[in-house]
N, C-alpha and C positions, 0 to 999 in steps of 0.2 A: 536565523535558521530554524528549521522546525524538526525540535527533538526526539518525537516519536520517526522520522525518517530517518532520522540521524545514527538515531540507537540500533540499525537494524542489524543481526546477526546474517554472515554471508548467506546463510540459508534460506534467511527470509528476504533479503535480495534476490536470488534466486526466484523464489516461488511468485514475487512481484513482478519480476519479467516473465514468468509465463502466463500468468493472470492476464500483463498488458498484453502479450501475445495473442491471447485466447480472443480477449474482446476486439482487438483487430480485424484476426479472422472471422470474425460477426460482420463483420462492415464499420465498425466503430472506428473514426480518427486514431490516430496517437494520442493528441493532445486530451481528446477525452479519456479515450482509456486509464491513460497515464491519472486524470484528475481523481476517476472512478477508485483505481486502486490505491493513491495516495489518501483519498478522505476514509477508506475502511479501513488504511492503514493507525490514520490520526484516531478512527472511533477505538479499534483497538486499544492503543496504544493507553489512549483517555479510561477507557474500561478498568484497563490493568490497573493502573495510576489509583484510580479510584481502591479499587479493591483492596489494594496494598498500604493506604491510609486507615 
């Protein structure tokens, strides 16, 4: 499983379904959408990670 998803606080669930929502509404698939907001989720997540070493 991938821990930067894993770790997410309900909130930021939240604001991930409206991201996927948003790009929807562009004309974007789900399945991309959904790709879109999990890989800024992972850079994120990597960023932190980083910082906090």
């Amino acid at each position: 499983m991938d821990n930067a998803l894993l770790s997410l606080t309900h909130e930021q669930q939240q604001q991930a379904v409206e991201q996927i929502q948003a790009l929807m509404q562009q004309g974007i698939s789900s399945g991309e959408a959904i790709a879109i907001v999990a890989k800024q989720l992972r850079e994120a997540h990597q960023q932190q990670s980083l910082s906090e070493s």
